[in-house]
N, C-alpha and C positions, 0 to 999 in steps of 0.2 A: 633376962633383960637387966640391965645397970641400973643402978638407980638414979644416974643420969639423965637417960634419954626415958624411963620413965617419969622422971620430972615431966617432959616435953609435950605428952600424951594423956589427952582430956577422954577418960573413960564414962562412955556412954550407952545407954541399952538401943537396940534397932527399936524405931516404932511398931509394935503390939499391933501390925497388919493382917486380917484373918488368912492370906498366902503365905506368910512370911516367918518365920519363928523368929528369935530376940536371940539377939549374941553381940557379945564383948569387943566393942567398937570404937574407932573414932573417927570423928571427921576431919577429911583433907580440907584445913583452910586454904586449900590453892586449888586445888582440883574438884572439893565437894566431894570425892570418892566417900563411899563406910570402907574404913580398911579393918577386918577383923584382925583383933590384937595378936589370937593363935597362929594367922596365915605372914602375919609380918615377922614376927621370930622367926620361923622356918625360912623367911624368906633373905632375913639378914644370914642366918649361920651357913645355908647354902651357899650365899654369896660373898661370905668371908673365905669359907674353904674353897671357893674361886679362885680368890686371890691368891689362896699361900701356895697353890695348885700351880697357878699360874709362875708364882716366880720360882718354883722348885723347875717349872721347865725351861726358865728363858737364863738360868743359871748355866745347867747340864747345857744349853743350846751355844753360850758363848765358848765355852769350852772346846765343844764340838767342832766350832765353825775356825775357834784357833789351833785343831789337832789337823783338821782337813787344811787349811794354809799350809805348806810344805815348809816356808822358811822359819817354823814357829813350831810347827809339829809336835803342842802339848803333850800328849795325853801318849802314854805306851796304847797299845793295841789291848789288851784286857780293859783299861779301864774306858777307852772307847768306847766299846760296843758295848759295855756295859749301861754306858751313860746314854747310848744311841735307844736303848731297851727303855732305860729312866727316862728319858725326854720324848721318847716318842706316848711313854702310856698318861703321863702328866699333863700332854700337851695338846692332843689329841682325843683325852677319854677325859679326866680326870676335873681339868679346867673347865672346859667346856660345857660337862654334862650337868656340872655342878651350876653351871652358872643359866643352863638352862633349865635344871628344874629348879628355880629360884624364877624366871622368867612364867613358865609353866604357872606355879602358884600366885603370880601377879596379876597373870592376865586373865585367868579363872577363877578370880577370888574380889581385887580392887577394883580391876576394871570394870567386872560384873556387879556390883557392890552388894555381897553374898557374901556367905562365913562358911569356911573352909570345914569341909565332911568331917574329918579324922584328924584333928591335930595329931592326937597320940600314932597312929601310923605316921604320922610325917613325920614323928621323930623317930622313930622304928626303920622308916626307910635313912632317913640321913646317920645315923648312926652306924647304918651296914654300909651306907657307900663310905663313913668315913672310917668304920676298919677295914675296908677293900685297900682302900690309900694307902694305909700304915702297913699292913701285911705287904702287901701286891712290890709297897717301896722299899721295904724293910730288906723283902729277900732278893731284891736286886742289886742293894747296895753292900751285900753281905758275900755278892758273889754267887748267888744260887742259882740264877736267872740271865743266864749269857745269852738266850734265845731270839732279843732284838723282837720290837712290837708285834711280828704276824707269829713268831715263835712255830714255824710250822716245825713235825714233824718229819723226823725224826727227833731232830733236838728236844731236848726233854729239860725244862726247869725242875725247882723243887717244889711238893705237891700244894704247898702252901702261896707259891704263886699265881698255880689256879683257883685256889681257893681265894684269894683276895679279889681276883675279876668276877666272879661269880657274887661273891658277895656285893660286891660294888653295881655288880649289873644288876641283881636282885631289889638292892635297895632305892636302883634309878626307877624299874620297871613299878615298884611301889608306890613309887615318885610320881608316875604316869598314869596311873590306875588311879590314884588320888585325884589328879587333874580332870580326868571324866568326871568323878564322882562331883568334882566340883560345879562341874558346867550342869550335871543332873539337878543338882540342888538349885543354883541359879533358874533352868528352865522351869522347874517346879513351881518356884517361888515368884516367877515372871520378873525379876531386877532385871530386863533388859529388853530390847524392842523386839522384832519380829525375827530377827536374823544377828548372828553376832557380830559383834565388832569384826572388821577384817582385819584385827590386828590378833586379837584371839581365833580369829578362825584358821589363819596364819599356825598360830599356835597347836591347835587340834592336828594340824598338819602332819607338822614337828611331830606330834606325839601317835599319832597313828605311825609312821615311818620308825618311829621308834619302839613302839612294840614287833614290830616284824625285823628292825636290826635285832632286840636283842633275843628272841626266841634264835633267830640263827646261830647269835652267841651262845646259848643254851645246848644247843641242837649239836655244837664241838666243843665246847669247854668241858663240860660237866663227863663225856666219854674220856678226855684228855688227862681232865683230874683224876680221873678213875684208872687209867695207863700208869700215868705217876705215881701212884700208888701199889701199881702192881697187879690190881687187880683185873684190868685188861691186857692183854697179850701184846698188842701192839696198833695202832690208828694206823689206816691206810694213807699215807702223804697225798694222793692225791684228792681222795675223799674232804680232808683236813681244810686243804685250802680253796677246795670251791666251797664249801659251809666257811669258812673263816670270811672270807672276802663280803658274804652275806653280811655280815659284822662288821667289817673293818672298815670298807669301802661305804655301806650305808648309814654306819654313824657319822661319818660327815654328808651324806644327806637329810638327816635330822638338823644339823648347823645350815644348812640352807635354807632351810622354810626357815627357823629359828629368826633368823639373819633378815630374809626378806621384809619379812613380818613385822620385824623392830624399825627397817627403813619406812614403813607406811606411819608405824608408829612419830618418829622422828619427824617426818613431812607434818603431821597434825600439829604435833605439839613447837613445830619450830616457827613456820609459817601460815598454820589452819588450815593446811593441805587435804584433800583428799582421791581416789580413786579417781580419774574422770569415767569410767566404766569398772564397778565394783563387780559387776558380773563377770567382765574377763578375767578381773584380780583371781576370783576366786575360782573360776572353773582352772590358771592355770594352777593354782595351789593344786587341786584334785589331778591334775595330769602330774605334778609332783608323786603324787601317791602311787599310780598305774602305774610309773614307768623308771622313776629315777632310780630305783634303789638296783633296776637294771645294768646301769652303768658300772658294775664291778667288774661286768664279763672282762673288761680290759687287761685289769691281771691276768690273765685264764686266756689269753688268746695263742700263746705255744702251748699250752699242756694238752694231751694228745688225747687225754681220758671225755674231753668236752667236743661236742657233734660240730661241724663247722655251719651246720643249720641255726646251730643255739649261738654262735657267736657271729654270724651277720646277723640275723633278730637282733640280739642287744646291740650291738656297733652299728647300729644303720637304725631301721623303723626307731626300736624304742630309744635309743642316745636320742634323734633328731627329736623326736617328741616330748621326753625331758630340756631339750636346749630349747624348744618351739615355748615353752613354759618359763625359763627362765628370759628368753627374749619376750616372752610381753611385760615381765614384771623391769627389766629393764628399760621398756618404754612407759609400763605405768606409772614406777615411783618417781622419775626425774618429773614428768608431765605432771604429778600432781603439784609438783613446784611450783612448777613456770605456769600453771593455770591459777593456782593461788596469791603467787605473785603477781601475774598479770590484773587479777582481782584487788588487790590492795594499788594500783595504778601504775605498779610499771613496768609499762607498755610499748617503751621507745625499744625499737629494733627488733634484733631478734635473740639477745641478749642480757638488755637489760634486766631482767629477773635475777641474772644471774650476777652480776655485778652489783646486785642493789641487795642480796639475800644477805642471811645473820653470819656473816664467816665469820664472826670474833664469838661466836657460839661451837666452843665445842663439840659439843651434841652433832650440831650442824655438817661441820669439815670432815669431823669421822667419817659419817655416813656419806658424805658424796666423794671422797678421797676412798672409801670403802668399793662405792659401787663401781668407780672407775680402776678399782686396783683388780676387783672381781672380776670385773668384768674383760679389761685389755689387756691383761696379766694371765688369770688364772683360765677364766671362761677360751678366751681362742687356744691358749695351748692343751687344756683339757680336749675342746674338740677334736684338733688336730694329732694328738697324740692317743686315744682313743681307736682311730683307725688301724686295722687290721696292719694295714701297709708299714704306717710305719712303729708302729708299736713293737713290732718285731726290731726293730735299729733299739728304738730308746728307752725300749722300757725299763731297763736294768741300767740305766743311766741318770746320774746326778739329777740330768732335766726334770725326772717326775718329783722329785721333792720339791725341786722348784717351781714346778706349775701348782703345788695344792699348796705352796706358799702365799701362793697370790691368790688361792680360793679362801683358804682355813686360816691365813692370816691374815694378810689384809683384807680379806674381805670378811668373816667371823669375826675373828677375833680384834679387829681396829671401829667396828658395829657394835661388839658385847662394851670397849672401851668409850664410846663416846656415853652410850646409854647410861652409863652408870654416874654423867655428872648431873644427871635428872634423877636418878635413883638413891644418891647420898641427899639430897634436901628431902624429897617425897617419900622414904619410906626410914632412914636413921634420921632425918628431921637435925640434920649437919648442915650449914653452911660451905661452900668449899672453900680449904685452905689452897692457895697456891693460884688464883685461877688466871694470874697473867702465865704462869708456865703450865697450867688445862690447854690454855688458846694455841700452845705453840707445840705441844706434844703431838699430837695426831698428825701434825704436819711432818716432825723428825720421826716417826714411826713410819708414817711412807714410802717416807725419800728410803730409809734404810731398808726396809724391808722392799722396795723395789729394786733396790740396787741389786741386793741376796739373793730376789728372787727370779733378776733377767739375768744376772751373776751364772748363775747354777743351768739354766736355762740352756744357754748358748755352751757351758761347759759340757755339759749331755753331749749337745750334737755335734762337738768337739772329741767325744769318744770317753770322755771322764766318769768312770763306773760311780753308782750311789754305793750306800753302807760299807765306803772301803778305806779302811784305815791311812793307808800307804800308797797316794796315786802313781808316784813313782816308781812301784816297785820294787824299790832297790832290795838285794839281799834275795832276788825271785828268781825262777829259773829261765826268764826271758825279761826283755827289756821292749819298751815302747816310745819312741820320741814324738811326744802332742804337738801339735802346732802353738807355736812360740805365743799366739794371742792367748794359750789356757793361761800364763803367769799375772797377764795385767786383768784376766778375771779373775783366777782367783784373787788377787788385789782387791778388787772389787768389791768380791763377795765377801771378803773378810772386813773393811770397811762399813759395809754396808748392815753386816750384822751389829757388828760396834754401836752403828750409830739406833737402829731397831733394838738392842740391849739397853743401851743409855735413856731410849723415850720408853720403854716399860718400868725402868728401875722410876723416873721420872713419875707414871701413872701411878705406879703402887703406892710413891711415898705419899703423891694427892689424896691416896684413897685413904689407906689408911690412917695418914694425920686427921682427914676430915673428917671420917666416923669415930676416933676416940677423942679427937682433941678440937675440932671445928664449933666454931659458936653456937648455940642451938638456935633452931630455928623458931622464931614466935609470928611467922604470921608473912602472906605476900611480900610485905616491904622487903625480906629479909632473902627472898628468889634473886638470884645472879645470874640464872636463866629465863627469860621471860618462856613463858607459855602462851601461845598465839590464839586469839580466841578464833573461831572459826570462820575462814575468807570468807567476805561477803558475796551471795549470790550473780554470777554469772551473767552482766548485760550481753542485750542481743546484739549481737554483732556477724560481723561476714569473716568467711575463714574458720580455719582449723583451730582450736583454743589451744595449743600448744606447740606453734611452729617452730621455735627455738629448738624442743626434743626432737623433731621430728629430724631437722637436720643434724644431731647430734646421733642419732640414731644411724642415719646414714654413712656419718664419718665411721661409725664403730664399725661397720657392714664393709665399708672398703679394705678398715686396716684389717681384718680379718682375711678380709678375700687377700690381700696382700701377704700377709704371713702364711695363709694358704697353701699358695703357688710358692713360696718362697721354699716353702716346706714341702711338695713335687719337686722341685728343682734340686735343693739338698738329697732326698730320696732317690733322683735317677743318677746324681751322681755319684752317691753310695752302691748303688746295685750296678756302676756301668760297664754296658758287655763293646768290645770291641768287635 
């Protein structure tokens, strides 16, 4: 810790509670939290290596996005797919994972106001995940590792590439196992009511789905490493990638609870929002568990090796029961809004909440620019492309990057961005630098990353392969003429990346000025974020307490139905028999 921001931090013993043992604390002058000292290191270095994570991948990402634009056509074809390898494990694993076991140690340590099991393993796990990074990066960019993120076999990296995911996976799962032990201590100790926050319960979520991603990880890498080496004969390719997708596809099911979780969070702390039914919140969290990590079978729906019993199961019952879960939490979070807001009084229409809410609160516009990017972007084309039918058309096309754009970015990763301008004052105890350009960032992160990601979308079902250097062909042994609308998307898509590169480069500089160079914080006055204390209770009244959601919920149900059918109609004219 510097001996800056330890200025900042008034060291205190826990009160000598006969439940409770005594450890190395302070108290939130804003929130009242005990934040033990050990769990906030872990929780800044985690979420530094976030960041550098982060812009290591939105680097390789512009590149990428100017080698796929044909009239620009950076990058020769090695160092393409090389970067396509670098940005997918940065972007995907590496940011993300960091930044949720940083989240993990928050919400099982601060929010619970409890001190953290095992420092010394938390630096033991973040030390492995951070030479997974340096290895895992190292021999990608040295040219060892031309295998691109799922690296199935046959292709064969060098043995030191699997050994950096392993490590990396090893030190998250550490990461995780720490997170129990935390909530053990806490229940022990009784810091908390009857039932946990459902912002951490949220959280457990995440981390139960993440110990079953990464055992699967376990379950092919570690054989993989052992091929590389020589010491196994050869991994069966199909075996490879139905255990790989168990990893690959469920680690962005851990960034969904993660995600959702932070949205309830956001509701509390922006407007005093909460659950209007915390029981549904949470039983659809547990249908998360049963059924999401399901949704892999989608890769795996031509490989011949899998029963076509096992792929209506996961494409049908369990998909609809994971999406039955993500659609209440779509109706719970906005609704905890407009019921809060309707509670602080406004009440005119069926609107007003939402015209009257904190927009000039970053925190804020992330999260609801998040759940509508998640949701009308990522959420309908996931369903739809999920399907047996047409999965066979698109799945080896541009589209699917672009639909987990709109899950994994704008909806992740534009949620881990808002949170974090509550988390530079409440835990580096920073002021933010820049916060007229905070208020306006989430918003150019949108717009660009929606353009990128209906861009690639529509190029799919225009016949535009994903992971392929050269759309055109040329110099190939046949040739293709796309429909002339592929030029003004890709246009598009290349603008659109531009401007979702331009608002990250943006976030980082925020972040970073503001935890080395930002004024320290001494006290509420000095919050640029208000924290909303909790809506006042609920007058009796007639009607639904959240009819604004409700019809909001119904707009979402039609454009869905509409993309739908639109998506039947594209498919029968794909298949059409004379």
């Amino acid at each position: 810790m510097s001996s800056t921001i330890q200025e900042d931090i008034e060291y205190t013993e826990s009160p000598q509670e006969p439940t409770q043992s005594g450890f190395l604390h302070r108290i939130c002058d804003i929130t009242g939290f005990k934040v033990d000292l050990s769990s906030e290191k872990l929780i800044r270095a985690n979420a530094v290596m976030a960041v550098i994570s982060l812009l290591l991948a939105v680097v390789a990402a512009i590149l990428l996005v100017f080698t796929r634009y044909q009239p620009v056509h950076l990058l020769n074809a090695e160092w393409y797919y090389r970067l396509v390898t670098f940005h997918g494990l940065n972007a995907l694993i590496f940011w993300i994972i960091f930044f949720e076991i940083a989240g993990l140690y928050f919400g099982s340590t601060v929010i619970l106001n409890t001190k953290f099991c095992a420092p010394k393993w938390g630096w033991v796990s973040f030390g492995l995940m951070v030479a997974g990074l340096l290895i895992s990066n190292y021999i990608i960019l040295i040219g060892q590792a031309d295998v691109m993120l799922t690296s199935y076999t046959p292709l064969k990296a060098h043995p030191l590439y699997y050994l950096g995911i392993i490590l990396f996976a090893v030190g998250a799962l550490l990461g995780v196992v720490l997170f129990f032990g935390n909530l053990m201590i806490a229940r022990r100790d009784n810091t908390y009511g009857e039932s946990l926050p459902l912002f951490t319960y949220g959280l457990m979520t995440a981390a139960i789905i993440a110990v079953i991603t990464l055992a699967s990880g376990a379950l092919i890498y570690i054989p993989t490493f052992l091929w590389s080496l020589g010491l196994i004969d050869n991994i069966d390719p199909a075996m490879y990638k139905l255990i790989w997708w168990g990893l690959g596809h469920s680690s962005q099911q851990i960034n969904v609870a993660a995600m959702v979780s932070i949205w309830y969070m956001v509701s509390f702390l922006t407007v005093g929002g909460t659950s209007i039914n915390e029981k549904v919140s949470r039983t659809a969290f547990v249908l998360y568990i049963l059924f999401i990590c399901l949704a892999s079978a989608h890769h795996l729906l031509t490989d011949p090796g899998v029963s076509s019993a096992w792929k209506v199961w996961n494409t049908s019952y369990a998909m609809y029961l994971a999406v039955l879960a993500s659609m209440i939490h779509a109706f719970a979070v906005p609704s905890s809004y407009e019921s809060a807001q309707r509670r602080w009084g406004y009440n005119k229409g069926l609107f007003e909440w939402i015209s009257k809410a904190p927009w000039s609160n970053p925190a804020f516009s992330s999260t609801i620019l998040a759940i509508i990017g998640f949701g009308f972007i990522g959420g309908t084309t996931g369903v739809i492309f999920g399907m047996e039918q047409t999965n066979i058309i698109v799945h080896n096309t541009i589209a699917i990057p672009g639909h987990f754009k709109g899950t994994v970015v704008i909806g992740t990763t534009l949620t881990f961005m808002g949170i974090t301008y509550y988390l530079i004052p409440l835990i580096f105890r920073r002021k933010i630098i820049g916060m007229g350009w905070a208020r306006w960032q989430p918003w150019l992160f949108f717009i660009g990353l929606a353009l990128l990601s209906i861009s690639m979308i529509v190029l799919g079902q225009l016949g535009v392969p994903r992971r392929h250097w050269d759309s055109s062909f040329s110099g190939g042994p046949f040739t293709y003429n796309f429909n002339p609308a592929v030029d003004f998307f890709w246009t598009l898509m290349m603008l659109g990346g531009s401007l979702a590169f331009i608002s990250v480069i943006i976030w980082i500089v925020i972040v970073v000025s503001s935890v080395f160079f930002g004024p320290r914080l001494t006290g509420p006055k000095d919050m640029q974020l208000t924290i909303s204390p909790l809506a006042p209770p609920a007058k009796s009244h007639k009607g639904f307490e959240a009819p604004g959601t409700l019809v909001l919920t119904f707009v979402f149900l039609l454009v869905f139905l509409a993309l739908f059918f639109l998506n039947w109609k594209w498919l029968a004219a794909t298949w059409y028999v004379k």
